[in-house]
N, C-alpha and C positions, 0 to 999 in steps of 0.2 A: 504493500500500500504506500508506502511513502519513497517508492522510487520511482522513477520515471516509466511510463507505460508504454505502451509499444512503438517502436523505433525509439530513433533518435530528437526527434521532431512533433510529439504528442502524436496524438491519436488520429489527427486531418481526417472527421469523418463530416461529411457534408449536410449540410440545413438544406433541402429544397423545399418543402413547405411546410407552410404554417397555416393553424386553423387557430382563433379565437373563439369563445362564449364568453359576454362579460356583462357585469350590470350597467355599464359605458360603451355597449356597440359590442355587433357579435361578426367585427374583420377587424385585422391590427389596424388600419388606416383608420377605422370609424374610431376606434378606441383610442386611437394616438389623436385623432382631432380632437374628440369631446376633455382630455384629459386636456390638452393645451388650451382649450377652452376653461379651463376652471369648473368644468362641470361636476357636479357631488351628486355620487351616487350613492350615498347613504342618506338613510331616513327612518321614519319611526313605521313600521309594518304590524301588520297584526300577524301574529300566529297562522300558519295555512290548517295549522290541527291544534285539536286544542280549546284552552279561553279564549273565546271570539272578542274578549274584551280585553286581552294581553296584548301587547304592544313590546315591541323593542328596536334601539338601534339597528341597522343592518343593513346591508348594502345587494338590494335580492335583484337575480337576473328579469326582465322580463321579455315579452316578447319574442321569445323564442319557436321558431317552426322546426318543429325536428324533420331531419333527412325524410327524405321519399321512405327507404326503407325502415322506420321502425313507425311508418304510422298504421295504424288499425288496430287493431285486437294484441296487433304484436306490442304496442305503446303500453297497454295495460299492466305489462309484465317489468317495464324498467323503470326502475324511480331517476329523479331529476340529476344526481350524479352520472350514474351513466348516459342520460340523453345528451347533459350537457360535452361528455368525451364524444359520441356517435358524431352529433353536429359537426365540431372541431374536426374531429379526423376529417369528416367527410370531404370539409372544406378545404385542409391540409394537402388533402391528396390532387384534389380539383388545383388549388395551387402548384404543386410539384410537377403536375402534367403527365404523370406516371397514368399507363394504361393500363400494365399486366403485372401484375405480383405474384414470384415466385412462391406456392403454396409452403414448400421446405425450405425456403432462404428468407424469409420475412419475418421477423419478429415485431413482439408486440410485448411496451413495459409502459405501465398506466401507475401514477401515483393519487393514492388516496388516504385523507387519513380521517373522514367519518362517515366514508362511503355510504348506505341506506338509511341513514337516519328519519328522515320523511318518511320512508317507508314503515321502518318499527314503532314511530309514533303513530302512524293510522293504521295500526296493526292492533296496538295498546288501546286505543280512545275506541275504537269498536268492541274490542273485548269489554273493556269497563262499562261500554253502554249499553251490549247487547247478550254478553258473555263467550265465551270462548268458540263456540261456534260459527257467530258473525264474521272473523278477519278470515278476508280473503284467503282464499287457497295460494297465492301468486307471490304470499308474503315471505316466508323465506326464501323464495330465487332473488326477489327486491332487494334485501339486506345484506347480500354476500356480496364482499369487497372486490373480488374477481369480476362479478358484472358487466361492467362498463368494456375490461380485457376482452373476457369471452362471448359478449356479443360482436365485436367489434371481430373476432375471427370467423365468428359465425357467419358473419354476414359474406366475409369477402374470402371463405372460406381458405384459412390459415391454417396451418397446421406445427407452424416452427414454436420456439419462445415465445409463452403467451405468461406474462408473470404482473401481479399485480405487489407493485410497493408502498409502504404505509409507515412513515417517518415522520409521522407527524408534518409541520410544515416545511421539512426538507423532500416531502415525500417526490413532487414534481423533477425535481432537480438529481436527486438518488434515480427516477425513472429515466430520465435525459441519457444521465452518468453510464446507465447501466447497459440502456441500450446502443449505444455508442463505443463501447468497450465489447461488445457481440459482435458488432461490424470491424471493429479494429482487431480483433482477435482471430476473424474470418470464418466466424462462425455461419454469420447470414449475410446478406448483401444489404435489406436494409432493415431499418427498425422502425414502426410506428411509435410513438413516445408522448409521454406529455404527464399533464396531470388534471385534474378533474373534481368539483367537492359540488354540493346539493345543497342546501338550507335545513337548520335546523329547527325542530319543533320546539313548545315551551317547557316539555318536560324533559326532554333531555338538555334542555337553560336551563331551567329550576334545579335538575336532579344531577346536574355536572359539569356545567362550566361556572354558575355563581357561587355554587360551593368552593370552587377552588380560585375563582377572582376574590371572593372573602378573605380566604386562608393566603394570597398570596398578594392582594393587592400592593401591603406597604414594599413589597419587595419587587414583582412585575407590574402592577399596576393595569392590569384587564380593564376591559369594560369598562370603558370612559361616562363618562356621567355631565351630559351638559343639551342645551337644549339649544344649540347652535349646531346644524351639520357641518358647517364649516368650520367647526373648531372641535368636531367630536375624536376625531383623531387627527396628530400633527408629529410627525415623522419627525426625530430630533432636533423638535423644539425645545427651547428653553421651559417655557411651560405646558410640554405636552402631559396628557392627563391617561393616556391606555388605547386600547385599539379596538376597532368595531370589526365585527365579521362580512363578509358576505360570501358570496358561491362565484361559479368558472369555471371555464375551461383552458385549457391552453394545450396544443397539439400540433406533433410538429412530425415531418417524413425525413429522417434520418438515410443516405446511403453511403457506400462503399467510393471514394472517387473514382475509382475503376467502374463503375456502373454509373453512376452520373453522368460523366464522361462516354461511356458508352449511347448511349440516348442523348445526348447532348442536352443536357440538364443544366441550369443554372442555379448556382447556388447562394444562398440568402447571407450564408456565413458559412466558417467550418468549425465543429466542435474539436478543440483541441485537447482540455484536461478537465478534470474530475475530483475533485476531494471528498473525502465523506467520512465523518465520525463523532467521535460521541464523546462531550466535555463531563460524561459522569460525575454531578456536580448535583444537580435539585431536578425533581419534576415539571417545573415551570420555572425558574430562575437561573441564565445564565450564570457562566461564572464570569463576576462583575469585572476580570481582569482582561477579558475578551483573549487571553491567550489561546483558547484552542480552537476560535473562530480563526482566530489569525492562521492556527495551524493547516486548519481546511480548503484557506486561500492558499497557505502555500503551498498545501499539495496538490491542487489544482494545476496552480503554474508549474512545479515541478513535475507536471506528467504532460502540459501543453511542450513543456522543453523551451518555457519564457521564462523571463523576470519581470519581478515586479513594476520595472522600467517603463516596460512597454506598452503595462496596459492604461488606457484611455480614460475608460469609463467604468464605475462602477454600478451594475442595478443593484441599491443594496435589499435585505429584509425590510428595514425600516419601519418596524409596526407601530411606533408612537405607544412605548412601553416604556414606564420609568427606568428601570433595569438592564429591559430590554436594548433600545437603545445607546446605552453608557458602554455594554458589552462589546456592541460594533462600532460604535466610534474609537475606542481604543484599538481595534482589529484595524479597522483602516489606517488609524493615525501611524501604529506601529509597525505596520508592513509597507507603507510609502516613506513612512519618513520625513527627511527633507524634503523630497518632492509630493509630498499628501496635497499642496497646495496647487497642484496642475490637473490632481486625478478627480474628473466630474463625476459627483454622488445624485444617484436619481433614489427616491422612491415613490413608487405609486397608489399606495395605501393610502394615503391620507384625503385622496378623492374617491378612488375604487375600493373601500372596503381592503382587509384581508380575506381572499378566498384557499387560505391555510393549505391545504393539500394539494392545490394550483399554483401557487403565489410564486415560485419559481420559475413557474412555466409561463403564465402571464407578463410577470416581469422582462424575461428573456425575448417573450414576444415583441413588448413595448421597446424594448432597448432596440430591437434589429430595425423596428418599423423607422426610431429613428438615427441608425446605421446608414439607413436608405434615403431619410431625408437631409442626412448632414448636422442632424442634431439631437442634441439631449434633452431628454423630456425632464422637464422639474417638477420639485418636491410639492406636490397642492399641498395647500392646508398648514401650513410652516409659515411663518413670519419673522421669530426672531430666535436663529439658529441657537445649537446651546454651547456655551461659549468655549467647549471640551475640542468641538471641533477644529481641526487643522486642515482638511479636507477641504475643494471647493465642493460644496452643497449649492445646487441649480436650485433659484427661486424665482419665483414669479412668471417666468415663462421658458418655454424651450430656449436650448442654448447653440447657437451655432457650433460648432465645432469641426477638427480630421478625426476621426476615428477609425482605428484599425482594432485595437482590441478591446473588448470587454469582456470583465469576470462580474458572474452574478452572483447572491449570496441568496441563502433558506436557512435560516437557524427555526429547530422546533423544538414544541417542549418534549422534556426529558431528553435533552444536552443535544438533541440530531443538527448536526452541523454539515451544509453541504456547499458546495461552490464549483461554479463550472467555471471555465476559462474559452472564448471563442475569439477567431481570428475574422478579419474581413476576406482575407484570400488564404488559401489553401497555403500549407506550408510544405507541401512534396517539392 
């Protein structure tokens, strides 16, 4: 793990598309607009199960028409996580321009980390209403975290690596990491990848995330509490107050350069390296010294076969977490150094919700979109940076910029620390 991955030169596996779901537009361009727009996609929602009269912060996808293939009778059977990955791919693929997917060289790595939740809540609110007889027959296929994977082979009939992973909110980034290291290793030619999360009901808020924003507030500081969306989460603000959820997708068609190149494919980026591990430390609280966040960037870059010199831009976590926060600015401050003050910090949460099991993959998407347009998206929701910072932190609007490389970060609870490192050109 902490040496450099295959060749000499990272991994050079190829980005050819990308698919978006988001509560801000469901194509990177639509989402890269509304975010430069200052658009806030969190608000106060009612419960879709549950007290009709429960409310909470949250950032919910809407609008969404799922693919040709999962509508009818087949819709009944996937709750909103998997539709929200189906979409993405679909779109992913329709981008990459790919016509034929080899049945035995395609893999497929989906991150999630509370995969059916929608679904076990109206699983639960029918039993308590009607008794155990009531919940749908359809509800355990709904609630299995694989889901979203093994529809998504089903449909386009896969038979390679079909693996789903659950890292909390590195989960996207660990699916990225892993499918990318399939194609580098030569296992398959390409890999479907991304990550994917659904919305939560009010009893699994009641019965598992308040409980532990409670137990953990003075130290992460969850669940921001204010009745301004524009100040409900603010990404390494001075006075930021916690972070608001929402749902996504983000999905992307991973190949071989040898297969890209063959079909004469254009690529978006190239995935070069990978970090991933675990600061063993609290179940929700970084360790405040951000040392093993720092470690995940470095093994990222020491498996792209960069330094830290080179990279550009960073999409960071940035969830507008007291703790959270202090963790990554130290990570950054201490792996740029002298030069923190060149390297652009974008994060996107503080307009888009965190959609936690996605949030990697989302991020990575907004970064590329603006790879392509020459510039760095900023920090919504931020006004007066916190003063820890050495880092240029992008405010107020996109930022011109050259960009060649960017490394993305997913720190999640219970220590999951992940970071990818991507090039603008290929490095063969």
């Amino acid at each position: 793990m902490f040496t450099k991955g295959v060749g000499d030169m990272g991994l050079n596996v190829a980005i050819t598309g990308i698919g978006v779901v988001s509560a801000l537009g469901h194509s990177p361009a639509e989402l890269y607009d509304r975010l430069a727009l200052d658009e806030v996609a969190i608000r106060e929602v009612p419960w879709t199960v549950g007290d009709p009269d429960r409310t909470e912060w949250w950032a919910p996808v809407t609008d969404l028409v799922p693919p040709e293939w999962m509508q009818g009778r087949k819709l009944e059977g996937i709750d909103p996580f998997a539709q929200n990955a189906g979409a993405a791919i679909t779109d992913a693929l329709k981008n990459s321009g790919i016509e034929t997917l080899d049945p035995l060289r395609t893999a497929i790595v989906i991150g999630t980390s509370k995969n059916g939740t929608q679904s076990m809540e109206r699983a639960q609110f029918d039993v308590d209403r009607g008794g155990r007889d009531s919940a749908s027959g359809k509800y355990q296929i709904r609630v299995w975290p694989n889901l979203a994977a093994s529809q998504i082979a089903m449909n386009w009939g896969l038979h390679g690596p079909c693996l789903t992973i659950s890292t909390a909110c590195a989960s996207s980034l660990d699916a990225i990491g892993t499918g990318a290291r399939l194609i580098a290793s030569g296992q398959v030619d390409v890999a479907l990848v991304g990550g994917t999360e659904g919305g939560l009901g009010w009893r699994v808020w009641e019965d598992g995330f308040v409980p532990a924003s409670a137990y953990s507030r003075s130290n992460f500081g969850m669940g921001a509490k204010t009745d301004d969306p524009r100040r409900a989460c603010m990404p390494f603000d001075a006075d930021r107050g916690g972070m608001v959820f929402g749902e996504g997708a983000g999905m992307f068609v991973l190949e071989s350069e040898e297969h890209a190149r063959a079909r004469g494919a254009e690529a978006h980026a190239w995935v070069q390296g990978w970090g991933t591990l675990s600061d063993a430390y609290h179940p929700s609280t970084p360790d405040p010294s951000g040392q093993w966040e720092r470690l995940a960037m470095e093994v990222a870059l020491r498996e792209a076969g960069a330094d830290a010199d080179q990279i550009d831009v960073v999409a960071a976590h940035g969830t507008g977490t007291a703790k959270g926060d202090v963790a990554e600015i130290h990570a950054i401050n201490d792996l740029f150094g002298d030069r923190a003050g060149e390297v652009s910090v974008m994060s996107v949460k503080g307009t888009l919700g965190h959609p936690t099991g996605a949030a990697g993959a989302i991020a990575l998407a907004t970064a590329l979109e603006g790879l392509r347009r020459g510039e760095v998206m900023h920090t919504g929701g931020t006004t007066v940076p916190d003063p820890a910072i050495k880092f240029d932190l992008v405010l107020d609007k996109p930022k011109a910029r050259d960009i060649d490389w960017i490394q993305v970060n997913a720190f999640g609870f219970g220590g999951q620390n992940a970071s990818l490192v991507v090039s603008r050109e290929s490095q063969s």
